[in-house]
N, C-alpha and C positions, 0 to 999 in steps of 0.2 A: 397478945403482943409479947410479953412476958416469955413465952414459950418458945418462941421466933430468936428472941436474942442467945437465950440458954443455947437451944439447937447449933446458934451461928458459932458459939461460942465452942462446943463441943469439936466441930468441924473445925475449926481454925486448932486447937490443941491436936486434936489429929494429924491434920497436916506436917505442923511444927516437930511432932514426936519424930514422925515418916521421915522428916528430910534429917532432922536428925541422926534418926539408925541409919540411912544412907551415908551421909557422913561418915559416921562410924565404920562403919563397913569398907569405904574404901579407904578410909586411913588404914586399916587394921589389913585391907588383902595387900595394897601397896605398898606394906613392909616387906612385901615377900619378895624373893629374887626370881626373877626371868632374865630369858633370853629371845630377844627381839632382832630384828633386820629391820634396817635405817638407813634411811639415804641422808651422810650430810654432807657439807659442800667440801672442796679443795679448795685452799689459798694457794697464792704464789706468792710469796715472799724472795725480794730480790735485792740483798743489800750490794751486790757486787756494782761496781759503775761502766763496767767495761763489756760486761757479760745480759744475755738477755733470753728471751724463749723466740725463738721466730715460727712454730708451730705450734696450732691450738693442741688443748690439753683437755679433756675431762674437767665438768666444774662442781661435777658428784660424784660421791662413792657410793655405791651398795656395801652397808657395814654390816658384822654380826654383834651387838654389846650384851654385856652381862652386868646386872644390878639392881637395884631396887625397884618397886614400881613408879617408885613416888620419884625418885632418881632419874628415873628414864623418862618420864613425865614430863619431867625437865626438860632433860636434853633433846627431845621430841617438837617441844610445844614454847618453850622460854627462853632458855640460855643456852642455843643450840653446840653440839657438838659439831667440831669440825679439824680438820687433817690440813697441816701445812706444809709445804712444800719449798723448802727449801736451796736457791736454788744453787747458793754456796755452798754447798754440799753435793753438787752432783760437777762431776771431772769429766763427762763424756758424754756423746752421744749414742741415740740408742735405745734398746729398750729398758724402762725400768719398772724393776719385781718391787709393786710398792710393799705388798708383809715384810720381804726382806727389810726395805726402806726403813718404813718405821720402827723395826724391830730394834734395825740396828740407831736407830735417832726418836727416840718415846718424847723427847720435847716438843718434838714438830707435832702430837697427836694434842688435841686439848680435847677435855672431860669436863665439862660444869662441876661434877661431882667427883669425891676422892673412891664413892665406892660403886663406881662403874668403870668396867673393864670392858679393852676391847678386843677382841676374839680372833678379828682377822676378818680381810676385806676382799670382800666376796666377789663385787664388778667394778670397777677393771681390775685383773691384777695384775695390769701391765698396764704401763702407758709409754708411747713413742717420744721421747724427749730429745729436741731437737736448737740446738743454743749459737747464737749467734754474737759479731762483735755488737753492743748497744752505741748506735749513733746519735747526733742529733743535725736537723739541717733544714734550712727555712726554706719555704716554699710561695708562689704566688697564688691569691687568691680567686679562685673564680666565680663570677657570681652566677645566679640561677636564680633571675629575677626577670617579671614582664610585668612591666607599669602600660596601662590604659589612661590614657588623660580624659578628660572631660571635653567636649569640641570649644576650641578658642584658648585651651593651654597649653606650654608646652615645658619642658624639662629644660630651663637655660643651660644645665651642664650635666653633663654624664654621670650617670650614678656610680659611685663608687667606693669601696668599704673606705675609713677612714684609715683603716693597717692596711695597706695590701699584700701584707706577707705573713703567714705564720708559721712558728717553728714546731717542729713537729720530731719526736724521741722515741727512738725502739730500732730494731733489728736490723744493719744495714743493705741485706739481701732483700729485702723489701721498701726501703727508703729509697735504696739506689733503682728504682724503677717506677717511684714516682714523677711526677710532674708537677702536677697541681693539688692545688685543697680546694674541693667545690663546697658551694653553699646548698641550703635546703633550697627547694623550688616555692618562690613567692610568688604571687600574683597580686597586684596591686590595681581594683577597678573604678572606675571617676573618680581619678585622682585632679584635687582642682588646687590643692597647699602644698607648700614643699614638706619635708616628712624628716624626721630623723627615727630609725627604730635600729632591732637587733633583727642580726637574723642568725639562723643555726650551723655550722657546719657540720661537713657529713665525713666523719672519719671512719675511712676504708676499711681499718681494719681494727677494730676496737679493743678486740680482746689482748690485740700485739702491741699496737700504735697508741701513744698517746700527745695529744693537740694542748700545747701552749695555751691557748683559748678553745673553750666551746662558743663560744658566740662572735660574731664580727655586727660592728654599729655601722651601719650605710646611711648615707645623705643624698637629698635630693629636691635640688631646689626647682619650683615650679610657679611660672609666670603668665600670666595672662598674652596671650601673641598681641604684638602693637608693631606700628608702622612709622617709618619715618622717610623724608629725602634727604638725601644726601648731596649735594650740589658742588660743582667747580671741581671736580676732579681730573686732575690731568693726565691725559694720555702718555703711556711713555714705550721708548722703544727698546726691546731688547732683542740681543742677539743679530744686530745690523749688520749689516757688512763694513768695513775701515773705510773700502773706497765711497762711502755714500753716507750722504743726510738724508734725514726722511722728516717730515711737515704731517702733522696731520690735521685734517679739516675737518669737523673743530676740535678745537686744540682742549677741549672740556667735556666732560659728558655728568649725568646725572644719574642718581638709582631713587629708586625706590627699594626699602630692602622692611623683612619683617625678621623678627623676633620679638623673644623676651622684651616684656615692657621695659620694666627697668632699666633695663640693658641698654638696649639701642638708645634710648632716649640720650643715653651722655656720647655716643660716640659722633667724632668729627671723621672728615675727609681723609686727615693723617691716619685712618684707622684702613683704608681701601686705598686697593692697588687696582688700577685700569692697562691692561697692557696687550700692544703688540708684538708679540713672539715672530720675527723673520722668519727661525730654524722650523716654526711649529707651522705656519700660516700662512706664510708667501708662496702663491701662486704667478705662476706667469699670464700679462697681460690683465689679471685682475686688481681692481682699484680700489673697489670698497671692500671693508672687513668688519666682523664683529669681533670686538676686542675681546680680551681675555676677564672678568672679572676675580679677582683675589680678597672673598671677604674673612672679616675676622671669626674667631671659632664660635663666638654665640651670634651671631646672624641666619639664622635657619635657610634663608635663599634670597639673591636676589630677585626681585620679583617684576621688575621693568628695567629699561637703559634707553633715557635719552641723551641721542640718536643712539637708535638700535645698530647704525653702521658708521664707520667713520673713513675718510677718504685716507688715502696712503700714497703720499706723493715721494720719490726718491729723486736725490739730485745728486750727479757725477761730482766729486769734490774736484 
């Protein structure tokens, strides 16, 4: 047993020595200088207000750097190097020679380290720069949403974001051929509660455009369907002719109408229009007619009319 521990113990100082000289060793090569190829990102930096990119750009460089190992280590794996792009500093469209770029503006290059240098940038050494006036201008929203109810629910009112416009900022040669901001596509299935959530918008063109909002909040309120009658409503005439009265027989009709529970349950008669449209309906030698019904915006249909006809009598004034 005694001999067991020893061995373990042997083993474990071993190990410890190993990672040690390894240690060691890459401290001591990573002092040394190389030169490596690096891909690291482009910024765009845009302090102007009037001024914008309206074509995409490169979002890496193939770079050449020169420096430590331990340096580069860094700028590799940590506290990335990267290239800014300036864009108050460019006058023109066109092509631009970024060594030239940088050479001639070293603050736009950032280095993690003071003693890594950079060489000169290998892919692209050109890039197409293309600038436009920067505008801004609100737009409607459209949604890209399909709600499934549950059987016996129904949606009392239309779904709709609670913004329906958002303002949207970047390059006017692209703004000015907008129309709309769509939403992400939702699908909402036995839905049986009404709902408040977000949903995503989708901006056309990300790298250029940027959206006031990424997200828009939609509502939607949703009611069990219930029935009600509605009773005594009066017939009325429109669109008559001056020389003529018109009577009708009876002078009332009834519905049945469904919707939202809620809903319907408060509404009166005042809420429903029964009508005979002359310009729409008058036939010659015909007597009886089905009137027009006109219900309010959460009554899903009427669903019966008594009498389903009503007589239409005209009298010479």
């Amino acid at each position: 047993m005694e001999n067991n521990t020893i061995y373990k113990k042997n083993i474990l100082s071993k190990i410890i020595a190993l990672l040690m000289a390894v240690v060691l060793w890459v401290f001591i090569v990573s002092g040394f200088k190389y030169t490596i190829l690096l891909e690291i990102p482009i910024e765009v930096y845009n302090p102007i207000s009037n001024k914008i990119l309206k074509s995409n750009i490169p979002r890496k460089a193939s770079v050449r750097l020169n420096g430590s190992g331990r340096s580069l280590m860094i700028a590799k794996y940590f506290e990335r190097a990267k290239l800014i792009l300036d864009i108050s500093l460019i006058d023109k469209n066109g092509d631009l020679a970024l060594n030239e770029y940088f050479a001639e503006h070293p603050n736009c290059i950032y280095l993690p380290k003071k003693n890594i240098e950079l060489l000169d940038i290998v892919y692209p050494d050109s890039i197409d720069i293309q600038l436009d006036e920067k505008i801004s201008k609100t737009f409607p929203v459209k949604l890209n949403i399909e709600i499934k109810l549950k059987p016996g629910y129904i949606l009392s009112k239309p779904v709709a974001p609670l913004e329906d416009q958002i303002n949207v900022i970047g390059p006017k040669s692209i703004i000015e051929n907008l129309d709309t901001i769509e939403t992400e596509q939702l699908l909402l299935k036995d839905v049986d509660q009404s709902f408040n959530r977000k949903i995503e918008y989708i901006n056309p063109k990300p790298e250029l455009l940027k959206l006031e909002n990424k997200t828009a909040r939609i509502e939607g309120k949703v009611e069990i369907i219930g029935e009600k009658n509605i009773s005594d409503i009066h017939v009325q005439g429109k669109n008559i002719p001056e020389d003529f009265n018109v009577r009708f027989i009876p002078k009332t009709v009834s519905l049945k109408v469904i919707g939202g529970n809620d809903q319907i349950q408060n509404l009166t008669k005042q809420k429903f229009k029964v009508v005979f449209d002359y310009s729409k309906q008058w036939t010659p030698n015909k007597i009886y007619y089905k009137p027009i019904i006109i219900i309010p915006n959460n009554v899903i249909e009427c669903k019966e009319i008594i009498p389903n006809r009503i007589e239409v009598v005209f009298e010479k004034k």
